[in-house]
C-alpha positions in Angstrom: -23.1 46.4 16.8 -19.6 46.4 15.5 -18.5 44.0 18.4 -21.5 41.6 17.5 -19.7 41.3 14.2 -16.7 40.9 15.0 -17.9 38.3 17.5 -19.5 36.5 14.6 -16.5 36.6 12.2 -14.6 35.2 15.1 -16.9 32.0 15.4 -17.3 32.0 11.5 -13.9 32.0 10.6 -12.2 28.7 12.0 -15.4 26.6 10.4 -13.5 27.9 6.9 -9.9 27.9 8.0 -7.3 25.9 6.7 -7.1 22.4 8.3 -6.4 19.2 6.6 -5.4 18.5 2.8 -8.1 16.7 1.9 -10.7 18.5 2.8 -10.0 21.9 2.9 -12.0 23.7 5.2 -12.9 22.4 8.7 -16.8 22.8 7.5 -15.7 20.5 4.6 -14.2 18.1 7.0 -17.1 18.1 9.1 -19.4 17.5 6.1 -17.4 14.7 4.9 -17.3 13.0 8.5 -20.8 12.9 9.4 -22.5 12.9 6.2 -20.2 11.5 3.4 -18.4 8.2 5.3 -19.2 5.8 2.9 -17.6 6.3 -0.3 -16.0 2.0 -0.4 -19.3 0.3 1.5 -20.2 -2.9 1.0 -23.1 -2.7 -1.5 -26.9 -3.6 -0.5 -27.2 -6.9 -1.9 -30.3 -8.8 -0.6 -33.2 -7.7 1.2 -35.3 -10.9 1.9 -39.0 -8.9 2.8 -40.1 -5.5 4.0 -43.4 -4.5 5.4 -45.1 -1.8 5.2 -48.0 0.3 7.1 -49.2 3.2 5.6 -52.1 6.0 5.9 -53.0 7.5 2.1 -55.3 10.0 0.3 -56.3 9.8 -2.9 -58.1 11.8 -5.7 -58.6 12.1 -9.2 -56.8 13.5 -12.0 -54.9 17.1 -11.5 -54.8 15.5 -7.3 -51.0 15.6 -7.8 -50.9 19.1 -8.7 -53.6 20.5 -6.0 -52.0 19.1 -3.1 -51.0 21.9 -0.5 -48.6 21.4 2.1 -50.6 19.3 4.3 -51.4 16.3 1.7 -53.3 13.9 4.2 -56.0 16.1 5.1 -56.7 18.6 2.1 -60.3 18.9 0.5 -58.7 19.5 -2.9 -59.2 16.2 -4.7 -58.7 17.9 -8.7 -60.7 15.6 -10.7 -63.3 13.2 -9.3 -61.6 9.5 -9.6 -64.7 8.2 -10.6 -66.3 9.1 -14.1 -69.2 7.6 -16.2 -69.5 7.3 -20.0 -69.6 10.9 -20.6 -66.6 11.5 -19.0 -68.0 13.5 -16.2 -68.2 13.0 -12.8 -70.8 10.4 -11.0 -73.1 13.1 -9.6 -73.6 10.4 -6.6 -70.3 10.1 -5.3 -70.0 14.0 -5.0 -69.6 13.6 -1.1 -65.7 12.9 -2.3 -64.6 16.2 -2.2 -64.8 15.5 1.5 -61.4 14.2 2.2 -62.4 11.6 4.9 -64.3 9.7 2.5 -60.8 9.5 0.1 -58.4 8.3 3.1 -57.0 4.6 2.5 -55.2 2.5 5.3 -52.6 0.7 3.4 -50.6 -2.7 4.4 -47.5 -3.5 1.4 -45.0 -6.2 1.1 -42.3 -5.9 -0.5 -39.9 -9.4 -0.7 -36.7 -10.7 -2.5 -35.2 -7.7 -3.6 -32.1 -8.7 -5.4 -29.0 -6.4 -6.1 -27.7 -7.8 -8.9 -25.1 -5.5 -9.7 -23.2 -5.4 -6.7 -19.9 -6.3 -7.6 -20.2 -3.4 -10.3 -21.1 -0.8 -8.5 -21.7 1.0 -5.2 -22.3 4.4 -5.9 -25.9 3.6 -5.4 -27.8 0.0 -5.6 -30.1 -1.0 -7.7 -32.1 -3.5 -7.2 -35.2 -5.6 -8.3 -37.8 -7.5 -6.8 -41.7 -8.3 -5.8 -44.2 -6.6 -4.0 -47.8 -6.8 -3.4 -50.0 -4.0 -1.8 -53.5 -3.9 -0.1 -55.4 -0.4 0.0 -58.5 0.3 2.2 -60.8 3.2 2.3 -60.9 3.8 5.9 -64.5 5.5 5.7 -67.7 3.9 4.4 -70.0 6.5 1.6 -73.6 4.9 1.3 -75.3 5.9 -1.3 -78.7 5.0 -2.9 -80.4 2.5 -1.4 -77.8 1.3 1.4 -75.3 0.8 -1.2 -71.7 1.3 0.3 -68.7 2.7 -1.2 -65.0 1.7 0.7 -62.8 1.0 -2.2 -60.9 -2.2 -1.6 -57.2 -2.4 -3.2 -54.8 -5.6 -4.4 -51.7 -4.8 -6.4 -49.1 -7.7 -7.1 -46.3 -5.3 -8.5 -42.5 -5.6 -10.1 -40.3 -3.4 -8.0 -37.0 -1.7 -9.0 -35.5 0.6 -6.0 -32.5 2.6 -6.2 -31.0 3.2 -3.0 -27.9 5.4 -2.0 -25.7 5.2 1.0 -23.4 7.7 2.3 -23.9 6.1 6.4 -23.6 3.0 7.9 -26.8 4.2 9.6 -29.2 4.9 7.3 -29.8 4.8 3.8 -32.0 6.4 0.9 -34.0 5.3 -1.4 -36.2 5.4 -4.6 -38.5 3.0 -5.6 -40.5 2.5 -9.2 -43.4 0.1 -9.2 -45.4 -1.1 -12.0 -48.1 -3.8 -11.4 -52.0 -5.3 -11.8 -54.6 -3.8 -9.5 -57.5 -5.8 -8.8 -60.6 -3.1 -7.3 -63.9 -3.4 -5.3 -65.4 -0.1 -5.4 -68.8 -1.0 -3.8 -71.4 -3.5 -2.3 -74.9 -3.2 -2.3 -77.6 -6.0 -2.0 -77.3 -7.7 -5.4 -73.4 -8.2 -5.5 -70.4 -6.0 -5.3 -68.8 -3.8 -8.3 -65.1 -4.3 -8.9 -62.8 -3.9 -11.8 -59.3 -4.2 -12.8 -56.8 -2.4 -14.3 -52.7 -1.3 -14.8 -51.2 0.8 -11.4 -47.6 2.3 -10.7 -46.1 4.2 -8.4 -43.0 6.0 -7.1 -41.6 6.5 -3.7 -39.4 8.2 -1.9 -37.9 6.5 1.6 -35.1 6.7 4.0 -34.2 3.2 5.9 -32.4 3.6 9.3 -30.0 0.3 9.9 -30.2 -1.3 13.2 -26.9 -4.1 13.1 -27.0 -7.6 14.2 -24.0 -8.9 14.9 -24.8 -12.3 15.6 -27.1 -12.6 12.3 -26.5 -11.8 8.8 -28.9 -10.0 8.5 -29.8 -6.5 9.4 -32.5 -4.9 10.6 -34.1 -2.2 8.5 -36.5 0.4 9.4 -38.0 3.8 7.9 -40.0 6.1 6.5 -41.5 6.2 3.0 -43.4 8.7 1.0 -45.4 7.4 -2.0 -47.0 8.6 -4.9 -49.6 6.2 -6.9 -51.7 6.1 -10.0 -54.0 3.6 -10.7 -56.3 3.6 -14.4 -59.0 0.9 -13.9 -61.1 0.8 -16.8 -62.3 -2.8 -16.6 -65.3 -2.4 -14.5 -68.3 -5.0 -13.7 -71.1 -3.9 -12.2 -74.9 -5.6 -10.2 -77.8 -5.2 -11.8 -76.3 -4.1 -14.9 -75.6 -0.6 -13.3 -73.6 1.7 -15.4 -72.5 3.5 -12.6 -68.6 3.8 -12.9 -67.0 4.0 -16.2 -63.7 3.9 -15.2 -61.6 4.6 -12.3 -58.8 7.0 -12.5 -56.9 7.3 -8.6 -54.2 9.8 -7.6 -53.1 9.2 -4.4 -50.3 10.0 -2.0 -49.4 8.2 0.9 -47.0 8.2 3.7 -46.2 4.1 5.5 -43.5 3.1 8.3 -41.6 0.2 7.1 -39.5 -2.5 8.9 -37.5 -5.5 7.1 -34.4 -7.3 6.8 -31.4 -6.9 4.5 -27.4 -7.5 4.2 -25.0 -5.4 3.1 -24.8 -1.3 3.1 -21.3 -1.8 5.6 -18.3 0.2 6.1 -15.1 -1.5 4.9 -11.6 -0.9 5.4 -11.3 1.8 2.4 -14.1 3.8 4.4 -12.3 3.8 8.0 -9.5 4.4 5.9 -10.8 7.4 4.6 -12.2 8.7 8.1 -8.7 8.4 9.3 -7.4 10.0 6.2 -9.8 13.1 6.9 -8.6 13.2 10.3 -5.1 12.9 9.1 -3.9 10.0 10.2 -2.0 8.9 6.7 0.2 6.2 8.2 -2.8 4.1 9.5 -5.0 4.8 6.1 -2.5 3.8 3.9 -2.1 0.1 5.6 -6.4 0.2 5.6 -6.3 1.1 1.8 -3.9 -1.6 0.9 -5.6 -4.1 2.8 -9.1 -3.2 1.5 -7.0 -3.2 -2.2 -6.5 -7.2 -1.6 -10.3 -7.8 -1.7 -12.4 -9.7 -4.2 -14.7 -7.1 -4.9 -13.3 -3.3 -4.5 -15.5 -0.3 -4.9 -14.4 3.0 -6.5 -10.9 1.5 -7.6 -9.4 5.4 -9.7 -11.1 7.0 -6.4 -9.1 4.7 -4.1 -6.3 4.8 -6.2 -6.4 8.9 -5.9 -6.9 8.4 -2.2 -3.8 6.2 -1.6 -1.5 8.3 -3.6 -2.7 11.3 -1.9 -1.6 9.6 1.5 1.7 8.2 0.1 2.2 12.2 -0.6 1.4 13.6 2.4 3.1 10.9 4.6 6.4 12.6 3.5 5.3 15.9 5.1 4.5 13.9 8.0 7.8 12.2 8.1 9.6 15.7 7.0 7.9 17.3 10.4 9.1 14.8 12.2 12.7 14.9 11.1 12.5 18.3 11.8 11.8 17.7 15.5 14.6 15.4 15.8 16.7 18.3 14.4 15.7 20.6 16.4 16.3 18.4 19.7 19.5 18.3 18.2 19.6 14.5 17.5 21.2 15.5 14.0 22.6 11.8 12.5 19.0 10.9 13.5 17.0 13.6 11.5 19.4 12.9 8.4 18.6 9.1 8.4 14.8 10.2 8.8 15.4 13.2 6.2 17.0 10.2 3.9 14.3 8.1 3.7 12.1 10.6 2.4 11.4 10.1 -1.1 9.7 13.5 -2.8 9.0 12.0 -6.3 8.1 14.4 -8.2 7.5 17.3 -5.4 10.0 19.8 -6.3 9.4 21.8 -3.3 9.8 18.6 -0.9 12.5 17.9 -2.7 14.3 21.4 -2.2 13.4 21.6 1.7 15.1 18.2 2.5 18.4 18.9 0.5 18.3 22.2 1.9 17.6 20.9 5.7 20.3 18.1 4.9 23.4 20.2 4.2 22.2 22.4 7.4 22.6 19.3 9.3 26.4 18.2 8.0 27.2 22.0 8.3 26.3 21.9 11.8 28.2 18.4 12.3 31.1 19.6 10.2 31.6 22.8 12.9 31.0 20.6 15.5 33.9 18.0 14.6 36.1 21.1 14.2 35.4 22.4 17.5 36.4 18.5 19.3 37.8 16.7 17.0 41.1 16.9 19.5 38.9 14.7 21.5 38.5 11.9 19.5 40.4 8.8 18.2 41.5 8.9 15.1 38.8 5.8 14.1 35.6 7.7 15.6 37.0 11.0 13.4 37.0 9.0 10.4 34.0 7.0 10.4 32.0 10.8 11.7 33.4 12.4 8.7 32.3 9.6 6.7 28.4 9.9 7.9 28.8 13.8 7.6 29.7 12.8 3.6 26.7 10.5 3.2 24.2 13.4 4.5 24.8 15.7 2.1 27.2 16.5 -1.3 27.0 19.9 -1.3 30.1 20.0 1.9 31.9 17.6 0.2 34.8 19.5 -0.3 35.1 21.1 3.1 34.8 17.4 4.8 36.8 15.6 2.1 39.9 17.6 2.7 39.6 16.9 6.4 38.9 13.2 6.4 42.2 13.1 4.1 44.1 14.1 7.3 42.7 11.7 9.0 43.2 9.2 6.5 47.3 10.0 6.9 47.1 10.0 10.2 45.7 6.4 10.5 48.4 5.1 8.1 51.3 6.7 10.3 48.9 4.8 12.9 48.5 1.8 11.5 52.8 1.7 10.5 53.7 2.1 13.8 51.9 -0.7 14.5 53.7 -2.9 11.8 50.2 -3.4 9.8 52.1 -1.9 6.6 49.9 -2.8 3.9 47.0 -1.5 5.5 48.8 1.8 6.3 49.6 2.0 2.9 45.9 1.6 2.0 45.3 5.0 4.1 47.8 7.1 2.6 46.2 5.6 -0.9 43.1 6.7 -0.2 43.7 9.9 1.3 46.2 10.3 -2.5 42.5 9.7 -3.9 40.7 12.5 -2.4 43.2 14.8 -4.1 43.6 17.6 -1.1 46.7 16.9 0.6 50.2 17.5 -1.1 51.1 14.8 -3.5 54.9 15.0 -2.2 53.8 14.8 1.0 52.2 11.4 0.3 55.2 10.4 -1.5 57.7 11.3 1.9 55.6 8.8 3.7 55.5 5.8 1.3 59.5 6.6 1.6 59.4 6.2 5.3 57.5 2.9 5.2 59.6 1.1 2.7 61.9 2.1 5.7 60.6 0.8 7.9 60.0 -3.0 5.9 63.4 -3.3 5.1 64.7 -2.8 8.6 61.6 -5.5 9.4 62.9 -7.5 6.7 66.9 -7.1 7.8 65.7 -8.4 11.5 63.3 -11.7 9.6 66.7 -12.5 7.9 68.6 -12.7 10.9 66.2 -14.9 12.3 65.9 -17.2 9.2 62.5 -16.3 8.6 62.7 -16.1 4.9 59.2 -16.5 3.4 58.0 -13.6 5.6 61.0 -11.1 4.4 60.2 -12.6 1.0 56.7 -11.4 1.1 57.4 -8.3 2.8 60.2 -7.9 0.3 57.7 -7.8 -2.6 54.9 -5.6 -1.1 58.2 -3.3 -0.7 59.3 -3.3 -4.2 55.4 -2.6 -5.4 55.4 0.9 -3.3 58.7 2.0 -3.6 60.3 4.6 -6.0 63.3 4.7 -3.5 65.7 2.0 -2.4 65.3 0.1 -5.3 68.8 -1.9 -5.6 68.4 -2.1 -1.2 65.3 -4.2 -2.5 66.4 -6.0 -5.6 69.6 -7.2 -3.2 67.3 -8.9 -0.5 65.1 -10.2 -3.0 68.0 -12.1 -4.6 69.6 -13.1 -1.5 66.3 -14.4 -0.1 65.4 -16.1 -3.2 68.2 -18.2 -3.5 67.8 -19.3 0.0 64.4 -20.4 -0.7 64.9 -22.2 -3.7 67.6 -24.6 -2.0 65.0 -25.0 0.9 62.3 -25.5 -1.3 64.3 -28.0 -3.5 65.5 -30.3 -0.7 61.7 -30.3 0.5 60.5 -31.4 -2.9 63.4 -33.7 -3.4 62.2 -35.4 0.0 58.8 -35.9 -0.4 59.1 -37.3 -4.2 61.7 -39.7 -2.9 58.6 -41.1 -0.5 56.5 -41.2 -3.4 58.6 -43.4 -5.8 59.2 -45.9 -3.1 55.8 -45.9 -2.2 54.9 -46.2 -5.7 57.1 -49.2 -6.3 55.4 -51.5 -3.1 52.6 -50.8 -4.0 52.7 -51.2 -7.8 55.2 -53.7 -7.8 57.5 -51.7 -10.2 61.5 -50.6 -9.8 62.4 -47.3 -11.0 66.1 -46.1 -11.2 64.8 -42.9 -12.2 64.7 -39.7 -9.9 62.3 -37.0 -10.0 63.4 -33.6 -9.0 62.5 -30.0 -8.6 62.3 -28.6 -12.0 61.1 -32.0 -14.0 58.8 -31.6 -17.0 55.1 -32.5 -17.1 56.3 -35.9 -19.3 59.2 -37.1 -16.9 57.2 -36.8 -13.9 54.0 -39.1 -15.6 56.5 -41.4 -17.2 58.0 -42.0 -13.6 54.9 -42.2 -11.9 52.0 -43.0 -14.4 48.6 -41.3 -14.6 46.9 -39.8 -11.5 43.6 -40.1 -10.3 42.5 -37.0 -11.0 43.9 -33.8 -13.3 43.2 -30.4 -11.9 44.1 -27.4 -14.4 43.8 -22.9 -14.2 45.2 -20.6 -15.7 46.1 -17.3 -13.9 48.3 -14.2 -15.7 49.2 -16.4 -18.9 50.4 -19.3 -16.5 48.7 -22.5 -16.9 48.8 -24.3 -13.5 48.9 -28.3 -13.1 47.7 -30.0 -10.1 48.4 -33.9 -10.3 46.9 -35.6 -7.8 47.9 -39.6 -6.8 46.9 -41.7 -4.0 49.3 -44.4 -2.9 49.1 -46.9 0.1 45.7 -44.8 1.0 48.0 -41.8 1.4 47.2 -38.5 -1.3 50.0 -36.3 -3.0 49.7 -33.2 -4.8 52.1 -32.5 -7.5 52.3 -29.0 -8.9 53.1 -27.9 -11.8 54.0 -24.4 -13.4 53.9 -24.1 -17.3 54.5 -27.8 -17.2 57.2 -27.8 -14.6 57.1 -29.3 -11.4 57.4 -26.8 -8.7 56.1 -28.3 -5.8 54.5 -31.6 -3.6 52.6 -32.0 -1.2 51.5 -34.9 1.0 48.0 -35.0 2.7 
């Protein structure tokens, strides 16, 4: 006996167990699934006309509350439908409390049922529409003198159904309808008794949906079970009989029904639900967004919950799947996954990833340690970089290394001659503040070294603009060497400036005789490196066009002319010419 329960606790067990997030039981899944898939359908709108045929049985007052569990073929009928003036039954139609005499076939219509709320709602549907309803004892009772009694039924009734939809395959319903009964109780040989009166009813139904794709329409089809009360107390009689004073029906009734109707479909928010059940957050998300962009949407807080929900758990997703790359040991690539995980305001989430992050630039920090021999010194520093960016809390620990790369790519880079950029280096490994300040300073030393001996060789050569340069990059870095410096700087300027002047000197020369064919004018004047602003337009006139900056408190003058279809450039410096140039 013990094994049998154990055996059952084992089978129990996983429909209760922990599976998805959503729903939190597999049972609960399940549920949800088969029974609960609609929760953004389409509502039902139209339904054009449904027909029903149905089998009754019907009795007097109390007939509601008499019926057993077999309802179509019970003898209990509580009161007798029919009473007279007195209020008591017709002793002639006794033979009713035999139920085949009280069965009705019944044939209803029900057409243009209108939802006229559907863009409000879709928890369930209401709609309202028309309906009409013939009843028909099945049975003859003749009484008297070959009278017959068969009960004859037309109602022309206002519907109002409520239906609610949790499948695209079926759908339930309740229905409420009120409406104006017209009777025919009996015929005998001088004319037929009839009367009319008020009727309602209420019903209970499920429609299965049979889709038509090529139509708008779908096809409908059910069961219904319906209760009805009809009060006829209008009654005209042959022969000035006083047979029936009024008629007062109970009747239940159950009818197959077939019609048409659109609506009642899945949308994307349901199969994005489905595949939110089942997990699938990625794919539900897009489904929910795209099923946001509709006209009409259904549930909107619900949704809203839904699609926050799968924005939340997506990041467990993506953190299980980082976690797989790190434990494959593709370690960059689970930080760059680990990266774009944003927790919000999960403080867990947010914990595990920092914590899983400086795992990962431990690991690649040892790692780098262990080869870094291997390496060039380019590869070291752009790893050491990316082991930075993954986490701050080794900071320290890869900081101090990357500044030893950092000096070892400016003693690189100034072997190479690329002296400015070697000086970058040892700035930026100054900046980290782990290496030995003097140690920084030895190496500045040995570059302005090495420029000046560059600078001796450019002299020899007569390349002066280059030393110049190189000259003042030199004097910017240097705490050494200073009058070295300040000696080749004075040397090379003067050099320069007698180039420079005999260049200028040359090219305004052209200009004045250019000036004077083409303007007709003679000048004895000379302009010459070092002029003033007014000397230089009195010479020359007005240009064509003024350009003016200023840079470091220097205002800057460009002067621009064009003579015989040829363009100069004059510059100026604080108002003092300091150079031309011809385009």
């Amino acid at each position: 006996m013990k094994r049998i329960y154990f055996i059952i606790i084992l089978f129990v067990y996983p429909l209760f167990s922990q599976q998805s997030d959503w729903a939190t039981t597999r049972f609960e899944k399940y549920w949800k699934k088969s029974f609960n898939k609609m929760i953004f359908r389409e509502p039902i709108n139209f339904s054009p006309y449904s027909i029903k045929v149905g089998y009754y049985n019907y009795g007097g007052a109390n007939f509601f509350s008499k019926l057993g569990l077999n309802p179509f073929d019970s003898d209990e009928m509580g009161g007798n439908p029919f009473s007279s003036l007195d209020d008591t039954s017709i002793p002639v139609f006794d033979k009713l409390e035999d139920v085949s005499y009280r069965r009705m076939a019944a044939l209803e219509l029900d057409f243009l049922r209108k939802n006229f709320f559907y863009k409000n709602r879709n928890n369930f549907d209401i709609q309202f529409g028309l309906g009409y309803k013939f009843l028909q004892s099945v049975n003859e009772l003749i009484f008297f003198d070959g009278d017959k009694l068969k009960p004859e039924i037309h109602q022309f009734n206002l519907n109002t159904t409520f239906s609610f939809q949790r499948n695209p395959n079926n759908f339930k319903y309740l229905m409420y309808s009120l409406g104006y009964n017209e009777v025919s109780f009996y015929k005998s040989s001088n004319g037929e008794a009839y009367g009319s009166g008020l009727g309602h009813s209420l019903a209970f139904g499920i429609n299965f949906i049979v889709p038509k794709n090529s139509k708008k329409h779908d096809l409908h089809c059910g069961l219904e079970l319906k209760f009805l009360k009809f009060d006829i107390d209008n009654i005209s009689e042959p022969d000035n009989n006083n047979r029936i004073d009024s008629f007062n029906m109970e009747a239940v009734g159950l009818s197959f029904s077939f019609g048409i109707g659109d609506g009642g479909k899945r949308t994307e928010g349901d199969k994005a639900y489905g595949n939110m059940l089942d997990r699938n957050y990625t794919l539900a998300i897009e489904q929910f967004e795209l099923y946001q962009e509709k006209e009409v949407v259904h549930n909107k807080s619900e949704l809203d919950t839904m699609l926050n929900f799968c924005r939340f758990q997506t990041r467990y997703i993506d953190y299980e799947f980082a976690l797989e790359k790190f434990n494959n040991k593709e370690l960059i690539e689970s930080a760059k996954l680990l990266k774009l995980i944003d927790p919000l305001n999960d403080e867990q989430l947010r914990q595990k990833i920092n914590s899983k992050l400086y795992t990962i630039a431990d690991q690649m920090l040892n790692n780098y340690l262990n080869t870094e021999n291997n390496y060039s010194v380019s590869y070291k520093m752009e790893y050491l970089k990316t082991i930075n960016g993954i986490s701050n809390q080794i900071t320290e620990a890869v900081n101090y290394e990357l500044s030893e790369v950092y000096l070892e790519k400016g003693d690189e880079l100034m072997d190479a001659g690329d002296y400015e950029e070697s000086y970058k280096f040892y700035m930026h490994a100054k900046s980290l503040q782990y290496v030995n300040p003097q140690r920084i300073s030895i190496k500045i030393d040995n570059l302005v070294i090495a420029i000046l001996n560059d600078v001796y060789n450019l002299l020899q050569n007569k390349e002066n603009l280059i030393a110049y340069e190189k000259l003042f990059f030199a004097k910017d870095i240097s705490s050494i060497n200073s009058e070295n410096i300040d000696f080749f700087m004075t040397f090379v300027s003067n050099r320069l400036s007698d180039i420079n002047a005999d260049k200028i000197r040359e090219r305004i020369i052209n200009i004045v005789k250019e000036k004077q064919e083409f303007a007709g004018f003679a000048s004895d004047k000379d302009i010459a490196f070092g002029d003033s602003y007014e000397d230089v337009i009195n010479i020359l006139g007005e240009p064509q066009s003024t350009v003016s900056r200023s840079e470091f408190e220097n205002e800057y003058l460009l002067l621009i002319y064009t003579i015989n279809n040829i363009n100069y450039n004059i510059f100026f410096k604080n108002k003092i010419l300091i150079d031309v140039e011809r385009n």
